[in-house]
N, C-alpha and C positions, 0 to 999 in steps of 0.2 A: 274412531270407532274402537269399541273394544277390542284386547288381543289376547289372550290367555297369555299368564304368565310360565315360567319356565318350570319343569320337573315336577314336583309332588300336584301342583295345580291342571298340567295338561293330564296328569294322571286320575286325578277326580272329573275331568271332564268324559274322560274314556272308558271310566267303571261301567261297568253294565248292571251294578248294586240298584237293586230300589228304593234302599233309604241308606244313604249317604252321612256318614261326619267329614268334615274336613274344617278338622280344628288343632290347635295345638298352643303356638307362640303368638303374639301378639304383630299384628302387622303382615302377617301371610299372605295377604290377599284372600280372607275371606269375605269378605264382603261384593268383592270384587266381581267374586266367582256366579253367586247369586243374582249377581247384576248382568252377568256376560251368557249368563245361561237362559234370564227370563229374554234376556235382547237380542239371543242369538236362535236358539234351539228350541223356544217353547212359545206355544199361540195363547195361552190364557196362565198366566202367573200368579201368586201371592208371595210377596215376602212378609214375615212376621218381627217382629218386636214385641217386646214385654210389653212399654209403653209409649203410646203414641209421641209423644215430645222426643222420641229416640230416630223419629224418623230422620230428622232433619241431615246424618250423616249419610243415608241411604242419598235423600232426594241429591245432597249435594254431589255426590259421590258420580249418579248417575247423570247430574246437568254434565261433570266435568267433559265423562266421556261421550256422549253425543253431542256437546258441544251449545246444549240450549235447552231450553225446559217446554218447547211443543210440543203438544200433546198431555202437558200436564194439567191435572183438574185436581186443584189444591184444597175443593171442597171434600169433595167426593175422597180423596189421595186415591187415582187412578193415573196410571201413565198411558197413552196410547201412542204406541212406537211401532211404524214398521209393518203395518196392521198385526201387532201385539198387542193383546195387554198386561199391565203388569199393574198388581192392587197392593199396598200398604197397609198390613193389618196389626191387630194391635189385641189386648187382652190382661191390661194390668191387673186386676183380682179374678179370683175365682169364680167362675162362672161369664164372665166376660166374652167366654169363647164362642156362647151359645149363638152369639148375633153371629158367628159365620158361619151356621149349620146348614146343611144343603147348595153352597156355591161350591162348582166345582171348580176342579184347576188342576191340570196338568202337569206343575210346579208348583211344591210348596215347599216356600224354604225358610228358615229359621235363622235368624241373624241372632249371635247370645246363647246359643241354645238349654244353657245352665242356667239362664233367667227364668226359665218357663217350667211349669210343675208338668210334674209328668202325666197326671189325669188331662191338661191343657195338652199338650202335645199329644198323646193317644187320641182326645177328641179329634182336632184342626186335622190330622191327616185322613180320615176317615172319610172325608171328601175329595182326595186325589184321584182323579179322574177325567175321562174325555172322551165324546159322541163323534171326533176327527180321525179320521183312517189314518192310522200310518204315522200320528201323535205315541208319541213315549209319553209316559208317567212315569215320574219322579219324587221322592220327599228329598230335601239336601239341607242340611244343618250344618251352620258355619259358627264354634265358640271356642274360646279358651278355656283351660280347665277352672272350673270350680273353685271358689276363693273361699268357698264356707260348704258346711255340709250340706246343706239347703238339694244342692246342685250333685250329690248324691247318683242322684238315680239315673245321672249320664252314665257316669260310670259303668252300670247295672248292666245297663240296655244295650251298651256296646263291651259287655266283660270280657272278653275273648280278647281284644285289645286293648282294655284299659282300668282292670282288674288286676292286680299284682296276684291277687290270689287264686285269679281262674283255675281252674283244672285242665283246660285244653283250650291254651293259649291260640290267636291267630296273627297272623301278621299283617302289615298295612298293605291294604289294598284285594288281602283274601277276604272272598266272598264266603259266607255264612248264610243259612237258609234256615226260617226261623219262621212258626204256624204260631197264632194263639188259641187256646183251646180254654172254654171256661175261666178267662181271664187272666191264663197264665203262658208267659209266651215258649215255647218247646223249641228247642234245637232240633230241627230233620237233616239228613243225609244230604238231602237234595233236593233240586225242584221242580221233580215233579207230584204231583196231585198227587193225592189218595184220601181213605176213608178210616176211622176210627173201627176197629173190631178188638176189644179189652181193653179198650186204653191203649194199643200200641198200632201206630203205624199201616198202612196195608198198601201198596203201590202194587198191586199186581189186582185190578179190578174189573170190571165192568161198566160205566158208566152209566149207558142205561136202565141197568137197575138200583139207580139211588137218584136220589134227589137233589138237584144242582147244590140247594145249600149242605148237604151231607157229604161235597166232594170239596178237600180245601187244599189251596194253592198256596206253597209257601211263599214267604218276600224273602228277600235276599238282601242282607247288611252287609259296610264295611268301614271301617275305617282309614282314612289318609292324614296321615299329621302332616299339619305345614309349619312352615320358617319364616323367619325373618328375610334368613339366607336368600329365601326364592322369591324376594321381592325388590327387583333391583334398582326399582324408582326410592325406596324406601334407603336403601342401604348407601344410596347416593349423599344422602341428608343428615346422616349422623342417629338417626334413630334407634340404633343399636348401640351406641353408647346410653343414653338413655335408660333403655331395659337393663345394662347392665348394673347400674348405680342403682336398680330397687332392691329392697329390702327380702333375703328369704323370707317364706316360699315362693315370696308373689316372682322376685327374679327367675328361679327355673320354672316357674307356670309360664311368664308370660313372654321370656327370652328363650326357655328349650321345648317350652310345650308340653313340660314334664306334668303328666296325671298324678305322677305316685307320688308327689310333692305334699308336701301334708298341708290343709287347706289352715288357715285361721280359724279356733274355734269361737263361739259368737263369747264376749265376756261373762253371758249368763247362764252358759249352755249347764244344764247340770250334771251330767257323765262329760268330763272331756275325753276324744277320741284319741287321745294316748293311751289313757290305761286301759282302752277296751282294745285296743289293738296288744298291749302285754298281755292281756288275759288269754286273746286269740291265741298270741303265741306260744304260750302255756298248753293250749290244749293238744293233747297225743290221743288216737281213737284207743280202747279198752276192747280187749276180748272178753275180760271178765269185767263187770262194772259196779258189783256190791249190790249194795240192798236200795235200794228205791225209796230215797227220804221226803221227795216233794213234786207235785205234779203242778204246772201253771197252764190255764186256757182261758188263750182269749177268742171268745165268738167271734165269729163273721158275723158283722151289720150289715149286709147285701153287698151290692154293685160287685167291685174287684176284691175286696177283704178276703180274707183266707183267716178259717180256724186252725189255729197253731196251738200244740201241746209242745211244754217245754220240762222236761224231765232232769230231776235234782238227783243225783247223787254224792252229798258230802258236801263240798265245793265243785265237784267238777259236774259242768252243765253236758248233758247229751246235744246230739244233733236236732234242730225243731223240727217236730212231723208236722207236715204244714196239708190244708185240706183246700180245695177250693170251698167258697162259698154256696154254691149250688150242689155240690154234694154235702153238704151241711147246711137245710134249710128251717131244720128247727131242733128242740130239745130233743127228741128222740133220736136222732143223727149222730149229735154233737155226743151224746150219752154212750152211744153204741161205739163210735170209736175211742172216748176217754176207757171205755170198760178193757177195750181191745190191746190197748195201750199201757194198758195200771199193771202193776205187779206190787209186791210185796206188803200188799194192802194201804197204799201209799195215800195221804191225804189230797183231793185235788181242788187246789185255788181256782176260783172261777169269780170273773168279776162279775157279782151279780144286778149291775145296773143295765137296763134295758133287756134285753135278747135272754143275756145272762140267767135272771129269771128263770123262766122255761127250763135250761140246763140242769139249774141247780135242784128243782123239784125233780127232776126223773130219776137223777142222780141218787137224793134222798129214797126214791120209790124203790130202787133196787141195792138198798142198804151199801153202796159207797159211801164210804166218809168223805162229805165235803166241804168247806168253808167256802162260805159266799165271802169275797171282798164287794166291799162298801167303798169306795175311791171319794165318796162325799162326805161318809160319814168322822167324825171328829179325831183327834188322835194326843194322846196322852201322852207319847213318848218324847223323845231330845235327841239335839245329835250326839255326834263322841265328845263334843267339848260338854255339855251339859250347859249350853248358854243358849241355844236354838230350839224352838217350839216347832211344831208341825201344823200347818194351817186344816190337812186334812189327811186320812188315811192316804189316800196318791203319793202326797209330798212323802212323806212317810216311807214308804215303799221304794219310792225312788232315789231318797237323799242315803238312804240303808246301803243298796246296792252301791252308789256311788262310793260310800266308807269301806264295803268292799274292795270296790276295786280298785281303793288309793295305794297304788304303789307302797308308802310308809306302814300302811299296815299290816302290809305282809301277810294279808289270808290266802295265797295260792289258788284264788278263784281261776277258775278256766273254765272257758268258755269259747264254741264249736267257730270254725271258721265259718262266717258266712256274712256277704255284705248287706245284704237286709238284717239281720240283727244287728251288725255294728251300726249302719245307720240310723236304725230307730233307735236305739238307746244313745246316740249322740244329736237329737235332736231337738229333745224338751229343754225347756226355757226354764229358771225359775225368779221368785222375785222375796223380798223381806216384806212384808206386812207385818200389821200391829199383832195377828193373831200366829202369825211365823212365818215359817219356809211354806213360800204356795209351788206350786209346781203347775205350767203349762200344761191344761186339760187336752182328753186325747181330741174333743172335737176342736177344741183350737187349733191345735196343730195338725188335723185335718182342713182347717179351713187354710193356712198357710201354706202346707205342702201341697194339699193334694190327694194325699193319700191316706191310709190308716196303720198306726204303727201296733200292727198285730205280731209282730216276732218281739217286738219289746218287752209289751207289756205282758206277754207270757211268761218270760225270761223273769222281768221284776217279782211279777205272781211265785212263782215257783221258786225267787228267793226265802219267801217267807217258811219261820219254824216252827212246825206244828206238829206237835208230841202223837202220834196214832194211836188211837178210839183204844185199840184191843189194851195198851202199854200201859194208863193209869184210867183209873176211874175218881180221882179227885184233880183237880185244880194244882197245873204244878208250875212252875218258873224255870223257862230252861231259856238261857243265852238272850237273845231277844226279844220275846214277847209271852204273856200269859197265855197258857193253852188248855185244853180240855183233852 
């Protein structure tokens, strides 16, 4: 029968957290854990994988320890153990998820957890749940860190421990109480309930007078790193020689568990996540910050997106004021806060495909100077060598900031700390075609991640140089691009 193993493992077992990591090094026993939890502590389970052909380590994993595969229905991948059950799910591309919407489970746990986009994990737990008295609910995520940027948004979600950059760090195994609110998830004090009055907080209520969904209950996060070290069946067999003979980063990912490990960037990525981490580290906050030479917005396209203004001064970029989606649900929204936000009669980049539109007209209607970016339309310019074409404005936009931010070139770009911009701009692809440099479109890389890279493509937006309306009234050439 299963037995928990020793130290950081009995301690994940004991957390009273709602949504659980317990990941780190390679060989930890997480798998284990998921296994001993759905076959110990819980009446209706799922474990997940990316993809289905991955189960095969689960199912073995679990014949070992109950010692025989009854109760396995290898159509279905259903276990019934114990009178438990325990389901095997799966979700390789996007949208995949949707065939488990409305099963419940009182256990949902994630094996990989850096495998799975984060719009896929936000859906799958959304069903955790149970009609049994006296039943716990639990989400538990068992992965190693990230080996590409892809896997990102782990980090994010558990920043407090696995953020080098967080602001109010926590440690393994302090619990965290965290509400989502219009698609963005809020750090609370604690957990108990309350109600929104201005956007802030309220725990001193009434209940009765509000409406059950106007009363919200935090979940509560945490983090447990595990080892090698606390796996003593493992350490027996020489397994850690092994890890130690791989190659950095993958050796402290998958030997110390190490997050802050710098992941492998893909060979085509086109910002590598070096130089925008030097950029990072370039940037100091300003009391005074000068004149206001460039504004980038990108619209919220519905669901979880967020309208981001990205504000240029010189080289150094401001912090992104980020909107939710729902308070910015059309051109007059979007308009009112670009107005709120502009100073020095600053031109503002707005990509004008799809949403965009709408913006760009209101914009115009209240005499702001704006340039609509075109991301399809053609692009005349080259790179710094003068041997590369640009397949479209995007590539263009993007391959720009990247000559920025080459180290060799020395422009002193800075740029704000924050892990969703560094993210997003380390995760377009690009490729050589006959017609040039293309650059991975945002909906493609919506369709790979998951998600929509609206702090990026702000950022790239509000690279661009655009001379202000008041300044010439002909046609002049300044630095990189013709302007008006």
């Amino acid at each position: 029968m299963w037995v928990p193993l020793q130290g950081p493992q009995t301690q994940a077992l004991s957390t009273e957290a709602d949504i659980l990591f317990y990941g780190g090094a390679a060989g930890g026993g997480k798998t284990d854990l998921l296994i001993g939890l759905s076959a110990t502590q819980h009446t209706n389970s799922v474990i997940f994988r990316r993809e289905g052909t991955q189960h095969k380590g689960i199912i073995r994993r679990f014949t070992e320890i109950i010692g025989n595969r009854d109760g396995f229905n290898s159509q279905n991948k259903q276990w019934s153990h114990d009178n438990r059950l325990i389901d095997l799910g799966s979700c390789q591309h996007l949208g995949d998820e949707i065939v488990h919407q409305g099963i419940p489970h009182d256990l949902v746990g994630f094996d990989e957890i850096t495998h799975f986009l984060e719009s896929q994990f936000r859906f799958l737990i959304g069903w955790n749940r149970t009609t049994k008295a006296g039943q716990r609910c639990r989400i538990v995520c068992a992965g190693n860190p990230p080996t590409d940027s892809d896997g990102d948004w782990v980090k994010q979600y558990w920043g407090p421990w696995l953020d080098e950059d967080h602001t109010d760090p926590a440690q393994p195994g302090e619990l965290r109480w965290y509400a989502t609110i219009e698609g963005d998830d809020i750090a609370v004090e604690n957990n108990k309930p309350f109600i929104l009055e201005d956007e802030q907080p309220v725990y001193d209520f009434n209940p009765d007078d509000y409406a059950p969904d106007d009363i919200i209950t935090p979940q509560s996060r945490t983090f447990i790193p595990s080892k090698v070290t606390d796996n003593p069946f493992l350490m027996d067999t020489g397994y850690m020689s092994k890890l130690q003979a791989l190659p950095e980063p993958l050796r402290s990912q998958m030997l110390k568990g190490d997050f802050t490990a710098g992941t492998d960037d893909d060979p085509w990525q086109v910002i590598p996540t070096e130089w925008v981490k030097l950029a990072q580290a370039r940037w100091k906050a300003k009391d005074s910050k000068g004149v206001l030479d460039s504004m980038g917005v990108d619209v919220a396209r519905g669901g979880r997106d967020e309208t981001v203004i990205a504000n240029r001064y010189g080289n150094w970029y401001d912090e992104p004021i980020a909107y939710p989606g729902t308070a910015t649900p059309d051109g007059p929204s979007v308009c009112a806060v670009v107005i709120t936000n502009r100073r020095d009669k600053a031109p503002v980049h707005v990509d004008v495909i799809g949403v965009g539109t709408s913006v760009v007209d209101h914009l115009k209607d209240n005499d702001i100077h704006v340039v609509a970016i075109n991301n399809a339309e053609g692009s005349k310019k080259r790179d710094k060598t003068g041997n590369l074409g640009f397949k479209n404005k995007r590539a263009e936009d993007y391959w720009l900031m990247r000559e920025e931010l080459d180290p060799q070139n020395d422009t002193g770009i800075a740029l704000p700390v924050n892990s969703k911009l560094k993210a997003d701009l380390c995760c377009a692809r690009w490729k050589l075609t006959a017609q040039g440099i293309q650059v991975e479109s945002k909906e493609d890389i919506k369709k790979r991640l998951g998600r929509s890279t609206d702090y990026g493509d702000a950022y790239i937006m509000a690279r661009n140089v655009t001379v202000k309306k008041d300044t010439f009234k002909t046609p002049v050439k300044i630095n990189r691009s013709y302007v008006v």
